[in-house]
C-alpha positions in Angstrom: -60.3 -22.7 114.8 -60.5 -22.6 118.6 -61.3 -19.4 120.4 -57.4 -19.8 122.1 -55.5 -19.3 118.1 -58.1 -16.7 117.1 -56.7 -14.5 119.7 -53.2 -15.0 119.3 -53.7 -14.4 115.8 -55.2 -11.3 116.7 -52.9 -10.4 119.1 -49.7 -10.9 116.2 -51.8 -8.2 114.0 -52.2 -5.6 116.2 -48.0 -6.5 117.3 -47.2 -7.1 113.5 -49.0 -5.0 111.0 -48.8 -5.3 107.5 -46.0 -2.5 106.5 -44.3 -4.4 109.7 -44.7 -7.4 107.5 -43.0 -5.9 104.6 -39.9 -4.6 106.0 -39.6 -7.9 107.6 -40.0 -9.6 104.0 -37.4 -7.0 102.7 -34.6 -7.8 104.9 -35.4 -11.6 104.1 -35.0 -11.1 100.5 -31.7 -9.2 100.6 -30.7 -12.0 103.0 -32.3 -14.7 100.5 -30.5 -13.3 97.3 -26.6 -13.1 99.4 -27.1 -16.7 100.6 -25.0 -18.9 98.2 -26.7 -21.7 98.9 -29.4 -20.7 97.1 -29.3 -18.9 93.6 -32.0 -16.6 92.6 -32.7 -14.6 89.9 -35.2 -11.2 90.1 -37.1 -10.2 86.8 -38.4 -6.7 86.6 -38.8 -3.7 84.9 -39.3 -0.3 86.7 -42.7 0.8 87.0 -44.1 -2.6 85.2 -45.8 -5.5 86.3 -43.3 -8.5 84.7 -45.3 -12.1 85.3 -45.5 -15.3 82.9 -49.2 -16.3 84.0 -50.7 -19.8 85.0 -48.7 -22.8 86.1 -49.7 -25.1 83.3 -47.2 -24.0 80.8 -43.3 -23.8 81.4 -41.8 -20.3 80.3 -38.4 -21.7 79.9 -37.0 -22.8 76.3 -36.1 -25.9 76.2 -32.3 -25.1 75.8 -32.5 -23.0 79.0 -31.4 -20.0 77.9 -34.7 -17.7 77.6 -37.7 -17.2 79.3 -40.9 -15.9 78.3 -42.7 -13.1 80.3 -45.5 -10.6 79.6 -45.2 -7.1 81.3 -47.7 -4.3 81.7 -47.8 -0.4 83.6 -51.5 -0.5 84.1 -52.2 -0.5 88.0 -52.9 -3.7 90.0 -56.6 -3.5 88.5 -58.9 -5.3 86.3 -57.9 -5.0 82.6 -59.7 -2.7 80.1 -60.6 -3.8 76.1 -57.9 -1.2 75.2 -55.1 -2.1 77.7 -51.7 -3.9 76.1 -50.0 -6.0 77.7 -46.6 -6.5 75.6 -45.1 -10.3 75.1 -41.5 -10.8 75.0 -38.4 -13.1 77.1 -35.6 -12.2 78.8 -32.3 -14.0 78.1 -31.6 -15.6 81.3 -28.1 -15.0 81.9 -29.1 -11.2 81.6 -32.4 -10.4 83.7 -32.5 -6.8 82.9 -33.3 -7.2 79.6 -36.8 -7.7 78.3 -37.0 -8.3 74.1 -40.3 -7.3 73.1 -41.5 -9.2 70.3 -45.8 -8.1 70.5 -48.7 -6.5 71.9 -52.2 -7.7 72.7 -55.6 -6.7 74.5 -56.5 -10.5 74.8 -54.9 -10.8 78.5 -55.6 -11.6 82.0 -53.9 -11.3 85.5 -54.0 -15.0 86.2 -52.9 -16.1 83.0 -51.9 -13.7 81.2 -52.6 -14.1 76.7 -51.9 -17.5 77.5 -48.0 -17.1 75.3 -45.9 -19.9 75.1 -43.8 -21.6 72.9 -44.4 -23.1 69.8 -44.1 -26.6 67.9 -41.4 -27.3 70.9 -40.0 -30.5 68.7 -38.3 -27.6 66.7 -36.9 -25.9 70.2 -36.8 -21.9 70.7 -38.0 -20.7 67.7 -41.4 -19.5 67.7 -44.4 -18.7 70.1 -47.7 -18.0 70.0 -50.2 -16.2 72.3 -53.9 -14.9 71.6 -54.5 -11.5 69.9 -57.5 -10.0 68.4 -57.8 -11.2 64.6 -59.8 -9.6 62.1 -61.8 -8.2 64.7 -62.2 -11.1 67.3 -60.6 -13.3 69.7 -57.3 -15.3 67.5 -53.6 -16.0 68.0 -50.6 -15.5 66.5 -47.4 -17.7 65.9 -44.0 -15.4 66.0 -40.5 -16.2 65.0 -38.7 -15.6 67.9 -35.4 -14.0 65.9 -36.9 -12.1 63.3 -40.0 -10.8 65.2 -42.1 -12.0 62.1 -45.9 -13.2 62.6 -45.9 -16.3 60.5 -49.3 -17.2 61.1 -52.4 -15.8 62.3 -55.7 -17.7 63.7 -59.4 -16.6 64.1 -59.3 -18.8 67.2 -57.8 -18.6 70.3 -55.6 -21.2 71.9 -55.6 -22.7 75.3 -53.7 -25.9 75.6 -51.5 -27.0 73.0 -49.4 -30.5 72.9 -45.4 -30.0 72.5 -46.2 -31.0 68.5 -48.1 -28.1 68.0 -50.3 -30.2 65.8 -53.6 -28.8 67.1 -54.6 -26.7 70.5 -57.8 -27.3 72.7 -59.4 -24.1 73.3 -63.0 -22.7 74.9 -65.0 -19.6 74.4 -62.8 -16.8 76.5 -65.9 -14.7 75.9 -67.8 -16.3 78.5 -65.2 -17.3 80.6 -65.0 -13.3 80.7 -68.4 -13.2 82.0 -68.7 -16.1 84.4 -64.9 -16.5 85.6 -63.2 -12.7 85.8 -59.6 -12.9 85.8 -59.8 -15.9 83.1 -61.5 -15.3 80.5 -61.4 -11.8 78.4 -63.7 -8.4 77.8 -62.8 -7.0 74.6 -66.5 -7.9 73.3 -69.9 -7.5 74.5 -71.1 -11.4 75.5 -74.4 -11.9 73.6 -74.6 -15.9 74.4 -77.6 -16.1 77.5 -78.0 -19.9 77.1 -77.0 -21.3 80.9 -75.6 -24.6 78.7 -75.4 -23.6 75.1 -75.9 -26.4 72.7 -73.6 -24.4 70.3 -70.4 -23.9 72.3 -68.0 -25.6 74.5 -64.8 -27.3 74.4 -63.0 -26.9 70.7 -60.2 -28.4 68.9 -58.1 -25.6 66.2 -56.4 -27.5 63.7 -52.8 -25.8 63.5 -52.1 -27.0 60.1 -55.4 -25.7 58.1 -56.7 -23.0 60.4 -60.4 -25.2 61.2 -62.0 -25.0 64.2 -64.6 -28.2 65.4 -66.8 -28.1 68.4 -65.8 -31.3 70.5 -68.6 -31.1 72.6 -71.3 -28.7 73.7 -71.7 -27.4 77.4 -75.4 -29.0 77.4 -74.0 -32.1 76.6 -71.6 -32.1 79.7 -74.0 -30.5 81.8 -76.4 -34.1 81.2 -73.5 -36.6 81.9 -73.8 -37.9 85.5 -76.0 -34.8 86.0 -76.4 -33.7 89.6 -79.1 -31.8 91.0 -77.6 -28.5 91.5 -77.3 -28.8 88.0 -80.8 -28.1 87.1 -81.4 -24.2 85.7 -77.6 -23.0 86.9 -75.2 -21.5 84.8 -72.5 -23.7 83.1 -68.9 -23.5 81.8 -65.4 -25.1 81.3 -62.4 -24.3 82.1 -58.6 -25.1 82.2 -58.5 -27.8 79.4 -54.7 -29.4 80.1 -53.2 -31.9 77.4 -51.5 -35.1 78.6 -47.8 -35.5 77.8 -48.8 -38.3 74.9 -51.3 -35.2 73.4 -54.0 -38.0 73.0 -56.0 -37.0 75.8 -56.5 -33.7 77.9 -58.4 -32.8 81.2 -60.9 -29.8 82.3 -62.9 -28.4 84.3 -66.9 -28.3 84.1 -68.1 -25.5 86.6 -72.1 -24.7 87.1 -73.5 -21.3 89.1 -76.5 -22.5 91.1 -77.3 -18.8 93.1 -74.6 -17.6 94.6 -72.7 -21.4 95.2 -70.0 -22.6 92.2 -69.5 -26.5 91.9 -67.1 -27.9 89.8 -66.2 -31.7 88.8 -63.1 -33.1 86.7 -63.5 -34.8 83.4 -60.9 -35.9 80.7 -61.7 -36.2 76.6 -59.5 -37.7 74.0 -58.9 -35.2 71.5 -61.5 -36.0 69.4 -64.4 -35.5 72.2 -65.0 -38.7 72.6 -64.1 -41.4 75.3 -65.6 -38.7 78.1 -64.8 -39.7 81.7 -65.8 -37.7 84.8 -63.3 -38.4 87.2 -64.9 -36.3 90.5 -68.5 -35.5 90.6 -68.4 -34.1 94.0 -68.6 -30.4 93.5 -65.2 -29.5 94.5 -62.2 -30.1 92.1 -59.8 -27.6 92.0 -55.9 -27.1 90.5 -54.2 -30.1 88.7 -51.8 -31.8 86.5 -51.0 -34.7 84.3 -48.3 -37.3 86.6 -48.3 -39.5 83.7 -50.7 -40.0 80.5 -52.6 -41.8 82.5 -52.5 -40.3 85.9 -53.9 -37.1 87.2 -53.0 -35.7 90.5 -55.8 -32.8 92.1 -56.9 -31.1 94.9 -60.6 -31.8 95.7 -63.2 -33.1 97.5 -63.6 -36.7 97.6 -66.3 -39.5 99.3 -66.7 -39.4 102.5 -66.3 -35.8 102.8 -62.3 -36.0 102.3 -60.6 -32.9 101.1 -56.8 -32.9 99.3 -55.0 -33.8 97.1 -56.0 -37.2 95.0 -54.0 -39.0 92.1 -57.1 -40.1 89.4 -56.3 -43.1 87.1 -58.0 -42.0 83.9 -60.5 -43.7 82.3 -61.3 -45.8 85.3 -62.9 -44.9 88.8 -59.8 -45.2 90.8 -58.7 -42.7 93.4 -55.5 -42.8 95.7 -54.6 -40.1 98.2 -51.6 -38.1 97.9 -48.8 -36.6 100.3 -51.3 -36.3 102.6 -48.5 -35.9 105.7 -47.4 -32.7 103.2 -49.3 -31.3 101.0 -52.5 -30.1 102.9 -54.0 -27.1 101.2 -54.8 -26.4 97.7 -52.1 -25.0 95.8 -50.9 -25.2 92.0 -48.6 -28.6 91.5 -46.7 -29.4 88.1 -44.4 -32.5 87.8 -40.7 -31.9 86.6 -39.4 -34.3 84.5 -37.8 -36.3 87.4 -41.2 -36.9 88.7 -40.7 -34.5 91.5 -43.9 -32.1 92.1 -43.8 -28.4 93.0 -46.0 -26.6 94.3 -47.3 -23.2 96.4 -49.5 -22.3 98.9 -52.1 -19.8 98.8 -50.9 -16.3 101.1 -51.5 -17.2 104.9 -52.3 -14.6 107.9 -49.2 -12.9 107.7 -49.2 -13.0 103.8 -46.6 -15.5 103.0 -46.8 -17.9 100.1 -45.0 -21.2 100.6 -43.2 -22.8 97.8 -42.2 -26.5 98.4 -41.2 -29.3 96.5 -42.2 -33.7 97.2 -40.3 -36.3 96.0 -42.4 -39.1 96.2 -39.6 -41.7 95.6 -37.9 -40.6 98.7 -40.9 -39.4 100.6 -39.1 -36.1 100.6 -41.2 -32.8 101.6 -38.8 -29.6 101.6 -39.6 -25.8 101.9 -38.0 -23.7 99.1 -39.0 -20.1 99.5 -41.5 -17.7 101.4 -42.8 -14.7 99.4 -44.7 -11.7 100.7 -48.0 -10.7 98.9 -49.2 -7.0 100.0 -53.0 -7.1 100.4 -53.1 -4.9 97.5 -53.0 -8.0 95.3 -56.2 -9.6 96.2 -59.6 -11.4 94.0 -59.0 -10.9 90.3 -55.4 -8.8 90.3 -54.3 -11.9 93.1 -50.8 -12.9 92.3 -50.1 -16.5 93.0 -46.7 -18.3 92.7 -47.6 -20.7 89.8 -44.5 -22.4 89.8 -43.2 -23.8 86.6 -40.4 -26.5 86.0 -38.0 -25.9 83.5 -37.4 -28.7 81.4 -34.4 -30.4 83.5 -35.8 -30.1 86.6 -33.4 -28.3 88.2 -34.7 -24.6 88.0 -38.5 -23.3 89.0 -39.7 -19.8 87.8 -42.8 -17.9 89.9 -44.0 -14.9 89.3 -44.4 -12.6 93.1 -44.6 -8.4 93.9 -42.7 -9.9 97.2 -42.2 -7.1 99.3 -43.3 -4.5 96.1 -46.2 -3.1 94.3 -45.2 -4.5 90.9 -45.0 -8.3 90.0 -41.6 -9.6 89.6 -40.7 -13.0 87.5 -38.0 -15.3 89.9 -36.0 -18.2 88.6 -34.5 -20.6 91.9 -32.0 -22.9 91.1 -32.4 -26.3 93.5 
């Protein structure tokens, strides 16, 4: 940045400051929510923070009529082993109504226990979402009407394909240690191995309860190793299944000092197949396009940075919306094909919401949203927007303008 923008910008703080900001913000969203051109529905629970979590999973049912959310009244702070965060929806046509249905200690800011729904070929009827079991980390499948646990797991669950035959899953344990605001802290972390040979990326059976390690994190780490590699500290993150469930993405992240790389591979379900799709240290937030087609923000040759589609299983790269989408954010694809995505909050702490259509080489600004600077590291709240199934609806979870975190549905 040039030495003429840094003093503008300077110039707008000492003009603008924050609280400014907010009342600004405030009169926006009153404005926002009497503008008939665009509907939006608010989410919230006085005194409670009411958010869904990360942008990989859609909190709408499929018949559009409920969506899940998780609400807490700790403060905007790191979550203790005995903090509950309760699990629940609201009908939509009535947002000031939450139905509880649980509690659970196994939760995060950024994504929260990780609820969704369940087995969605059978629509609306149960969820699950981790919970300690039997004294560890586990899930639980719910009926949605009755309320009643139907199933209990000594495993947690990640990523799970809409036929809820099986869910990809990782040890939260260390992702506690190595990744705050991802992983959890109910337990002390014993495992000092910087790339355990006995624990990585894991596949839980749904039907019989088993639990199979896919693939170590030493045996990642020594795929296409790079030098940074050597002696740093390794884990996985955000495994994501395709739409086909044959195949699903992660990330493999290593700790050399203080620097964290991280590269983008893809598995078939049965660990096998492996395919590292960017080994240039930087790959950040993604999503499946297609079964075969993988669209992320990272750092490519050449010392490129932004946002790439990846053919799986092959070493083709294309550039994306590069006229658009600039910075990192978190897309999804509707069913339309149409991606959605948000920006991380800029100097006056906005968050951008925007949607492409790549068909018609269409770029348009939904929404700004305030984020007070209270909400900042590991109690961040970013927009993760989330299609609903028909396209037509995207839910993001925002304190805009407040101190608690609000779920909002906008219709476009």
């Amino acid at each position: 940045m040039n030495v003429n923008k840094k003093i503008i910008y300077r110039l707008i703080k000492l003009l603008f400051p924050h609280r400014l900001l907010r009342i600004i913000f405030i009169l926006k969203e009153k404005i926002l929510f009497n503008d008939q051109h665009i509907e939006i529905k608010k989410f919230t629970i006085k005194n409670e923070h009411v958010f869904f979590g990360y942008y990989d999973i859609s909190p709408f049912s499929k018949n559009d009529k409920y969506i899940l959310a998780q609400k807490t009244s700790i403060t905007n702070r790191p979550p203790l082993k005995n903090d509950l965060l309760s699990v629940g929806y609201f009908n939509i046509d009535d947002n000031n109504k939450f139905i509880e249905l649980g509690k659970t200690s196994t939760w995060n800011w950024q994504q929260g226990s990780r609820l969704q729904w369940f087995n969605k070929d059978k629509q609306n009827e149960k969820i699950i979402y981790n919970k300690i079991i039997s004294g560890k980390y586990g899930s639980v499948v719910q009926n949605v009407s009755s309320g009643k646990i139907i199933r209990e797991y000594n495993s947690p669950i990640y990523s799970i394909p809409d036929s809820g035959k099986y869910a990809i899953t990782l040890d939260f344990g260390r992702l506690g240690v190595y990744r705050p605001g991802y992983g959890y802290i109910n337990y002390n972390y014993k495992n000092n191995e910087k790339a355990p040979k006995d624990d990585g990326m894991w596949l839980l059976d749904m039907d019989t309860g088993n639990v199979e390690l896919l693939f170590s994190i030493d045996k990642i780490s020594k795929i296409e190793s790079q030098g940074s590699m050597k002696n740093a500290i390794h884990y996985f993150n955000h495994p994501c299944v395709n739409i086909n469930g044959d195949r699903f993405l992660f990330l493999h992240i290593w700790i050399a000092g203080v620097k964290r790389f991280t590269r983008l591979l893809t598995s078939d379900i049965y660990g096998k197949n492996i395919c590292v799709l960017n080994n240039q240290g930087l790959s950040s937030h993604y999503c499946w396009k297609t079964n075969t087609q993988i669209l992320s923000y990272a750092l490519e040759k050449d010392n490129e940075k932004g946002f790439f589609i990846y053919e799986d299983l092959s070493d083709k790269v294309f550039k994306y919306a590069w006229d658009f989408m600039k910075e990192d954010g978190h897309p999804t694809f509707s069913i339309k094909g149409k991606v959605v995505c948000d920006t991380y909050p800029n100097r006056f702490s906005q968050q951008l919401l925007y949607t492409y259509d790549e068909s018609r080489n269409d770029y348009r600004k939904i929404l700004s949203f305030f984020n007070p600077l209270t909400f900042k590291g590991e109690t961040r709240c970013d927009l993760h927007p989330r299609w609903n199934y028909d396209g037509d609806k995207i839910c993001v979870d925002s304190p805009n303008t407040g101190l608690n975190r609000k779920m909002y549905i906008i219709n476009i």
